[in-house]
C-alpha positions in Angstrom: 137.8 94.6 78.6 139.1 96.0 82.1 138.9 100.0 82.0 141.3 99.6 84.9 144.6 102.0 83.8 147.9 99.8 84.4 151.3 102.0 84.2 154.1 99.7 82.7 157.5 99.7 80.9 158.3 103.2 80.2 154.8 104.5 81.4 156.2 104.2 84.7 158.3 107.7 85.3 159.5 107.2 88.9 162.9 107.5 89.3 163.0 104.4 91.5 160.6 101.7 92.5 160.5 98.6 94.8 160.6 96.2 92.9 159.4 92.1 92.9 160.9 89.5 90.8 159.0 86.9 88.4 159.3 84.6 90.5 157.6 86.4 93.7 160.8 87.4 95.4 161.6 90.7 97.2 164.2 92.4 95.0 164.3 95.2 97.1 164.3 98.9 96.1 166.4 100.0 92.9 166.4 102.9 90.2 163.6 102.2 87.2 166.2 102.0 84.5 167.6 99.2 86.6 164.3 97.1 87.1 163.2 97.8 83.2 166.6 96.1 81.9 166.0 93.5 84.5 162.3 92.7 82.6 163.9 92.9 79.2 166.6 90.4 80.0 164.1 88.3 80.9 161.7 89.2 77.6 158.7 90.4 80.5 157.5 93.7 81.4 157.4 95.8 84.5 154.3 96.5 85.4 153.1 98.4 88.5 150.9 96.9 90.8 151.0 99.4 93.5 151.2 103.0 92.9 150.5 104.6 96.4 153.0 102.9 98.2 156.5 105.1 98.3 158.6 104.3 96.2 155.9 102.0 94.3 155.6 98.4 93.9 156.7 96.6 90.7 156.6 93.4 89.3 158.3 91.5 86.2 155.7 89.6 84.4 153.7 88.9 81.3 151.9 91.8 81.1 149.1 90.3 78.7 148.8 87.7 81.1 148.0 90.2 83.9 145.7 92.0 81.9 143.5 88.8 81.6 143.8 87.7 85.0 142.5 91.1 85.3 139.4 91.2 82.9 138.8 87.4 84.2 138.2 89.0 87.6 135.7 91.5 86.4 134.0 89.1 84.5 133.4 86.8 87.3 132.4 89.6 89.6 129.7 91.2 87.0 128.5 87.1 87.3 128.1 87.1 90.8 126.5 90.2 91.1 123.9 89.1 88.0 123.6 85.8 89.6 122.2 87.7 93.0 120.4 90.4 92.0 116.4 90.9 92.7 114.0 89.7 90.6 110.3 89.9 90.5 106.7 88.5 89.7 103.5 90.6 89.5 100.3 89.2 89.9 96.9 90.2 89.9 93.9 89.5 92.1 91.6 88.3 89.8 94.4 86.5 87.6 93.1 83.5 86.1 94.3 79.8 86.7 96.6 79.5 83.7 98.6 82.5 84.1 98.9 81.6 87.4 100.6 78.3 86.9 102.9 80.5 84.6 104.2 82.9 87.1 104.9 80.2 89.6 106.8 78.5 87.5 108.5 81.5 86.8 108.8 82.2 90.3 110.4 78.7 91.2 112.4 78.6 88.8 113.7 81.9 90.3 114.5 80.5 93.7 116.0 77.6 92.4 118.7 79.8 90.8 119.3 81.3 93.6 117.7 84.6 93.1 115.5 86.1 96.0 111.9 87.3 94.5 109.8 90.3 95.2 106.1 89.0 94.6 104.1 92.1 94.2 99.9 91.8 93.7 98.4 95.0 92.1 94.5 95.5 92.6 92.8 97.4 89.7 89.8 99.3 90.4 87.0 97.9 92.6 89.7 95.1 93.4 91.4 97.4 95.5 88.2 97.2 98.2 89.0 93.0 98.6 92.1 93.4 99.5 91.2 90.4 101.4 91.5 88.1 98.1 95.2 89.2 97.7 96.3 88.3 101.2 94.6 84.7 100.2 96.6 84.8 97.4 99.9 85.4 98.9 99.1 82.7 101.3 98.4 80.4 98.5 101.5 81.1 96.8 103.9 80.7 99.9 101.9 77.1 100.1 102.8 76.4 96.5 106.6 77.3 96.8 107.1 75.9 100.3 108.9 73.1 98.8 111.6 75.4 97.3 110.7 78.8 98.8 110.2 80.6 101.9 109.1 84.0 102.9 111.4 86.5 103.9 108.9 89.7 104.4 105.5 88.8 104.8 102.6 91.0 102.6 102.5 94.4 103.0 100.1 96.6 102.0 101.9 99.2 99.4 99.3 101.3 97.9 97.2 99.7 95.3 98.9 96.8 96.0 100.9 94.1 98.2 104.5 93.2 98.3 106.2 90.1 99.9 109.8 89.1 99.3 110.7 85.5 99.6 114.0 83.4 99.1 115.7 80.4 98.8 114.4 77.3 101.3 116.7 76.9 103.9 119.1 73.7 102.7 117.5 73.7 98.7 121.3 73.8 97.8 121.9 70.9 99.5 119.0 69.2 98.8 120.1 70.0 94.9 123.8 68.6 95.2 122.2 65.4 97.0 119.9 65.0 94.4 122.5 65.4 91.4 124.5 62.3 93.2 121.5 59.9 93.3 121.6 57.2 90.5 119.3 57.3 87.6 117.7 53.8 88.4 116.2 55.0 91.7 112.8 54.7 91.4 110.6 57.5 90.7 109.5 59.8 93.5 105.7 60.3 93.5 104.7 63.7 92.0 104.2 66.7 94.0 100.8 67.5 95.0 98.4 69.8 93.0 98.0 73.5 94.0 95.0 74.6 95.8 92.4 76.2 93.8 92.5 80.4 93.3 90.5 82.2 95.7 86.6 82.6 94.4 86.8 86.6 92.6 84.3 89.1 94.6 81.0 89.8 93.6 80.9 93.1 91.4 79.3 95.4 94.5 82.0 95.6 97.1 80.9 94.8 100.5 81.6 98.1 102.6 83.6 98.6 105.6 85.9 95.1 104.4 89.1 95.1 106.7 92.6 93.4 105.6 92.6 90.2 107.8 96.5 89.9 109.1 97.9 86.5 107.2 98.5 83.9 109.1 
């Protein structure tokens, strides 16, 4: 329900307001006793739609109407706001081949909704000294989602772990509203190809003085 206050009928106590008719026009300016027997006659309501103006702005019209035009407006702007907020998908350096497969569905299936995605790779413990490994790993997920997804902010290192932001493919809602108009008896398109194997884990001793090679 809109928490937005709307002053009507004998709520509004001005002696005088400018008022507009039901059917748009510009009444003009007239006393509030006036304009509330001009709603009656037509069974409406005067409601205010403008209280800083001087004198303020009236209208006759349905005011349960106006409150759900009102509400309907909220409603659609809580959607859109939903609809484009961030979301994210953690990984893990050493995760194994399965989950993997989850999250990038996951992370897809994001992009395809519109949604731009903060990937973020946490190293635990001795992973944190191969950071190399995770850079590999971002690569490898930018080459799994190219056909959907693109980088935005390439990895950065952020503590104990790296964080990349990536978005919606240039032209994928195009590509969607083409696809949605092709008939059903065009043939089958081949299926896409597999994804490249995980990077090989370290070995348990870390190698010492191991730098974070720049992705390219």
């Amino acid at each position: 329900m809109s928490r937005t206050f709307i002053r009507a009928n004998f709520r509004i106590r001005v002696p005088e307001v400018r008022l507009i008719g039901s059917d748009g026009s510009q009444v003009g300016v007239m006393p509030t006793r006036q304009a509330l027997t001009m709603a009656e006659r037509e069974g409406l309501d005067l409601v205010e739609i403008s209280s800083s103006a001087s004198p303020p702005v009236c209208r006759i019209m349905d005011l349960g109407k106006y409150k759900y035009d009102l509400e309907k407006k909220e409603r659609e702007a809580k959607k859109h706001h939903t609809a484009t907020r961030m979301k994210e998908v953690q990984f893990h350096a050493n995760v194994e081949a399965h989950d993997y497969q989850t999250k990038l569905r996951k992370l897809k299936d994001f992009v395809v909704e519109g949604h731009r995605v903060k990937v973020s790779l946490y190293f635990r413990g001795r992973e944190n000294a191969h950071q190399d490994l995770g850079y590999l790993l971002m690569k490898k997920v930018v080459a799994d989602c190219e056909d959907v997804a693109s980088p935005e902010q390439m990895p950065t290192p952020m503590g104990r772990s790296l964080i990349m932001m990536m978005g919606p493919k240039r032209g994928l809602r195009q590509q969607q509203q083409q696809a949605a108009t092709v008939p059903s008896t065009q043939a089958p398109q081949a299926p896409p190809p597999s994804p490249s194997p995980l990077p090989t884990p370290p070995a348990p001793s870390p190698a010492p003085g191991l730098r974070n090679p720049a992705m390219r």
